[in-house]
C-alpha positions in Angstrom: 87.5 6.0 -29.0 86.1 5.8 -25.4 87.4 1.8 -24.0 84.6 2.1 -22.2 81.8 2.3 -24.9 83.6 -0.5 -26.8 81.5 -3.7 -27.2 84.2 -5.8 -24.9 81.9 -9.3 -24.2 82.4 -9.6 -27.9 86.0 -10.1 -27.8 85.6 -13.3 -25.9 88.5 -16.1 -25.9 88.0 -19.6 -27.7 87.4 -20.7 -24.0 84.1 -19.7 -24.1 82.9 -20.1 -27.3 79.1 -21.3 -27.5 78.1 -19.4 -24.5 75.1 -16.4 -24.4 76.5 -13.1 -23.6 73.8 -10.3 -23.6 73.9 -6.9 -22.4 71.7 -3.5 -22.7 73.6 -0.3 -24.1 72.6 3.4 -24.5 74.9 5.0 -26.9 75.9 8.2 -28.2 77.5 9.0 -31.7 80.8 8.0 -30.6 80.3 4.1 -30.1 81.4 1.8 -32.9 82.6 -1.7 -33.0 84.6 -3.0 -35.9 85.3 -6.2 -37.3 86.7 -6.7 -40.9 86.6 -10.9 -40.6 83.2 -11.1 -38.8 83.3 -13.2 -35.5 82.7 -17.3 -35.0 79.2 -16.5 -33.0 76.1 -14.7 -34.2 74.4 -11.2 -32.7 70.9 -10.0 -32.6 70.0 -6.4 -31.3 66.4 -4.8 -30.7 66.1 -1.1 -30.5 64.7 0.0 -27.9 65.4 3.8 -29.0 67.3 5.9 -31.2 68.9 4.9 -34.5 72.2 2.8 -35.4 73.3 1.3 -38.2 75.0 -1.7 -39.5 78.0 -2.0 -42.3 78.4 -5.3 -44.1 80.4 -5.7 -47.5 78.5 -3.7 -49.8 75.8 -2.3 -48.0 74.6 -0.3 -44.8 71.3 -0.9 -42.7 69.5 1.5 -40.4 68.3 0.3 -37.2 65.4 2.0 -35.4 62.8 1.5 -32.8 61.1 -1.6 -32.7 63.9 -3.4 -35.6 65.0 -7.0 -34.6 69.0 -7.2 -36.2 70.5 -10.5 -36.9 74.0 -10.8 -38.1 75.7 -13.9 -39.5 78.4 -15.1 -38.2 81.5 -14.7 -40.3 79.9 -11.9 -41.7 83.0 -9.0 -41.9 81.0 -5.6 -40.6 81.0 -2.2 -38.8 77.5 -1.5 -36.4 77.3 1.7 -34.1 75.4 3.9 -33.2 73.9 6.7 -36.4 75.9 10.6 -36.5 74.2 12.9 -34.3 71.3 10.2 -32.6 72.1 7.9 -29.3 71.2 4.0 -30.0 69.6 2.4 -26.8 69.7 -1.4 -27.5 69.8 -4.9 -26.4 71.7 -7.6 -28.0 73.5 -10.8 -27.6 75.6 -13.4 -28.8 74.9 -16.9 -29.4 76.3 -19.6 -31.0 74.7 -21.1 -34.0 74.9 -24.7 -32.5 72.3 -24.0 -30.1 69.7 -23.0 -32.4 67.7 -24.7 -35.3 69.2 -23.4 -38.7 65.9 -23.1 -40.1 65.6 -20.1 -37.6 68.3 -18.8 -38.9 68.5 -16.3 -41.7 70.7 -17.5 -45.3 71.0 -13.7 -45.3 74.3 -12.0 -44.2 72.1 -9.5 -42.1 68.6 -9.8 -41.5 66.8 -6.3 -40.2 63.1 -6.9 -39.2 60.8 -4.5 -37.8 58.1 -5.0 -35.3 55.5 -2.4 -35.4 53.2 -3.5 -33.7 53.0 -3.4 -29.5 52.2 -6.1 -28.0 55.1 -8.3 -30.0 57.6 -5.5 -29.4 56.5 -5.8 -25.8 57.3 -9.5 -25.8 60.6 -9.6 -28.0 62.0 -7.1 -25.0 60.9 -9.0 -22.0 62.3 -12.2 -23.5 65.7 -10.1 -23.8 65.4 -8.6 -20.6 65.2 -12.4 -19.6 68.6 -13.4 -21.3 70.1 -10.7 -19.7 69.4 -11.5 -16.2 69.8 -15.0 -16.5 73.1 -14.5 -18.7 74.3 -11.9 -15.8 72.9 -14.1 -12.5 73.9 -17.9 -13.5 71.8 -19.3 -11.6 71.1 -23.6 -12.4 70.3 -23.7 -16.3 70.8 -20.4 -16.8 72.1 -21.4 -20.1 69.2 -23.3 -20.9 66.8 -20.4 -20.2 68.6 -18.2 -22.3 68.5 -20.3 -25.3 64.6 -20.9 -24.9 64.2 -16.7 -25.0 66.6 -16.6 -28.0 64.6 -19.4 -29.4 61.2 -17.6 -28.6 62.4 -14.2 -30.5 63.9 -16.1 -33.1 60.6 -17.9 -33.7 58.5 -14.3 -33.4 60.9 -13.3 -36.2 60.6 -16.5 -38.2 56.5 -16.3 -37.8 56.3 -12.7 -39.0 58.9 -13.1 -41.8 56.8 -16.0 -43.3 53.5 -14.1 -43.5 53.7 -10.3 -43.0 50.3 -8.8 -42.5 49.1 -5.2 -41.4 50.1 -4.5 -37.6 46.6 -2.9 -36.8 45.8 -6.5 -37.7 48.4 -8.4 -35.5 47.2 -6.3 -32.7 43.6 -7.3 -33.0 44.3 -10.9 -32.7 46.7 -10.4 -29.7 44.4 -8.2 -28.1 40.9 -11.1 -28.8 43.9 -13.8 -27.8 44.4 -12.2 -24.4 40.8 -11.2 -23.3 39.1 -14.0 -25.1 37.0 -14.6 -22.3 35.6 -10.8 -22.1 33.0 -9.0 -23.9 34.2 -6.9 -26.1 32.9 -4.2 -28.5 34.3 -3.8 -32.5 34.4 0.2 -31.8 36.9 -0.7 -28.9 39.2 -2.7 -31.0 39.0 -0.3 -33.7 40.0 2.4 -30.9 42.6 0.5 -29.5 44.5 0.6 -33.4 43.3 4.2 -34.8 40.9 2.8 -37.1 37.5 3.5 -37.9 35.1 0.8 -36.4 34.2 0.2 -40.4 37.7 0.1 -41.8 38.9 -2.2 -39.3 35.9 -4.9 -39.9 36.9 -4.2 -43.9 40.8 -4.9 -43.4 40.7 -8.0 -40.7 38.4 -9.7 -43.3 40.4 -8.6 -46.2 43.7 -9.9 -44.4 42.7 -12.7 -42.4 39.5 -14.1 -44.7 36.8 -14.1 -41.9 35.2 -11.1 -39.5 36.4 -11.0 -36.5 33.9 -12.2 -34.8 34.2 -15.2 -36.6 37.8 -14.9 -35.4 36.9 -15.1 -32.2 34.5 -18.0 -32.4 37.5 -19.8 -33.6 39.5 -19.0 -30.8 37.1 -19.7 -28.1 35.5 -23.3 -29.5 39.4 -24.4 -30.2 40.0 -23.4 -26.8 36.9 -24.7 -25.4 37.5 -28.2 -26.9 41.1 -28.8 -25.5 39.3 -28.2 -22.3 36.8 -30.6 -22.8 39.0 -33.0 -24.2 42.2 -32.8 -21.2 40.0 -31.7 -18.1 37.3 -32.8 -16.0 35.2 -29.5 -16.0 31.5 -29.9 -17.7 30.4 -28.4 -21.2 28.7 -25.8 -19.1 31.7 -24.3 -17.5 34.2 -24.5 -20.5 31.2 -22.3 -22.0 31.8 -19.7 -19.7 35.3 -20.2 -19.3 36.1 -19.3 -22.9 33.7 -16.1 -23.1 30.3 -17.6 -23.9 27.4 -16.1 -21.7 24.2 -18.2 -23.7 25.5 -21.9 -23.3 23.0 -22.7 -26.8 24.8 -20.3 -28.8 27.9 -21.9 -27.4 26.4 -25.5 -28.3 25.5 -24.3 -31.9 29.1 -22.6 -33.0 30.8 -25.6 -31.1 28.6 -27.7 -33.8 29.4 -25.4 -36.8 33.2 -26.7 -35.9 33.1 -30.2 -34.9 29.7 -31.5 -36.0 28.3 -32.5 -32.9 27.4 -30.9 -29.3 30.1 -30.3 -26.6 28.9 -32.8 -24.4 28.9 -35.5 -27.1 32.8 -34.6 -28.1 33.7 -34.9 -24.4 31.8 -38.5 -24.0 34.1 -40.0 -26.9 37.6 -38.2 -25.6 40.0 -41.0 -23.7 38.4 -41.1 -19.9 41.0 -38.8 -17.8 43.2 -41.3 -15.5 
């Protein structure tokens, strides 16, 4: 086997144990690494590309693009990249000390995938995060790594608990992020390869309200932290969460909180 293509930061000395050690590999069919009696720290991977696959005692998993891999500690187990495919991924180490265990799976090995964009999007620029700050040192470098581990291990956690359609997933990233622009149903329906008919059909099926009802949520929530922690008037929060009619902004901001904006800002704590 090639020294080289051997996963060496995980053969690190009880001197370091506890620390983050992250990397980024592109692999061909020849990389393996081996370890009958497990190691003392956990590893997560995300594939970027390609396929590998993890051994544990009695089973093997396949890793593909867009599949979150989290491996006990202690767990004995073979992982490298698939016969005949390359594995492009990013991993690291941790130690389970610096993360909460309900984070953490019961499971031996825990393979999730992300199919939708925007989270796979997310999961890789918190790695690519790790990695820099695991590589550069700077002050609290250590610190910042944990809070991305945390932040993947948290996207994992949320999706795990309550699974629902990616299409779906999307849409409420995508109203999230541009809450404050006009959109169009037929555009989000675009945006996901559905139908403008089939989407309205499966958002209400999965999440229990339209989406524009979703929306509303997410803009008079939004809208009523701002009138609660900052100075600006009922008027500009309005347009500041995506409403262009200030009285249909009054009337769903009453539909949630049973009065008008300006009355729920008059009874917040006066700012200091």
């Amino acid at each position: 086997m090639n020294e080289d293509k051997f996963d060496k930061p995980s053969f690190y000395g009880e001197h370091v144990k506890g620390m983050i050690i992250a990397g980024h590999f592109d692999e061909t069919d020849s990389y393996f690494t081996k370890r009958p009696s497990g190691m003392s720290d956990w590893l997560i991977t995300y594939t970027l590309d390609g396929e590998g696959y993890f051994s544990t005692p009695g089973r093997e998993d396949i890793c593909r693009i867009g599949d979150v891999a989290l491996l006990r500690q202690g767990t004995p187990h073979q992982y490298g990249t698939s016969r005949g495919q390359i594995w492009n991924f990013v991993w690291a180490h941790f130690s389970s000390r610096m993360m909460e265990t309900s984070l953490l799976p019961v499971t031996p090995l825990l393979i999730h995938s992300v199919d939708n964009d925007s989270a796979r999007e997310r999961i890789y620029k918190a790695f690519q995060r790790v990695i820099s700050d695991s590589i550069e040192r700077s002050a609290y470098w250590s610190e910042l790594c944990e809070n991305n581990l945390r932040e993947i291990l948290l996207l994992v956690a949320q999706r795990e608990s309550k699974q629902i359609d990616a299409r779906i997933e999307e849409v409420q990233h995508l109203l999230s992020t541009t809450m404050s622009a006009t959109f169009r149903i037929e555009d989000l329906a675009k945006k996901v390869g559905l139908s403008p008919s089939r989407l309205s059909h499966l958002y209400k099926e999965t999440i229990g309200i339209s989406i524009v009802e979703s929306l509303n949520q997410m803009r008079i929530r939004q809208a009523a932290l701002l009138l609660e922690h900052t100075d600006r008037i009922a008027s500009e929060v309005a347009l500041d969460v995506g409403f262009q009619n200030y009285n249909h902004f009054a009337n769903q901001f009453r539909k949630h909180y049973a009065m008008s904006p300006r009355a729920f800002q008059a009874q917040q704590t006066p700012k200091k």
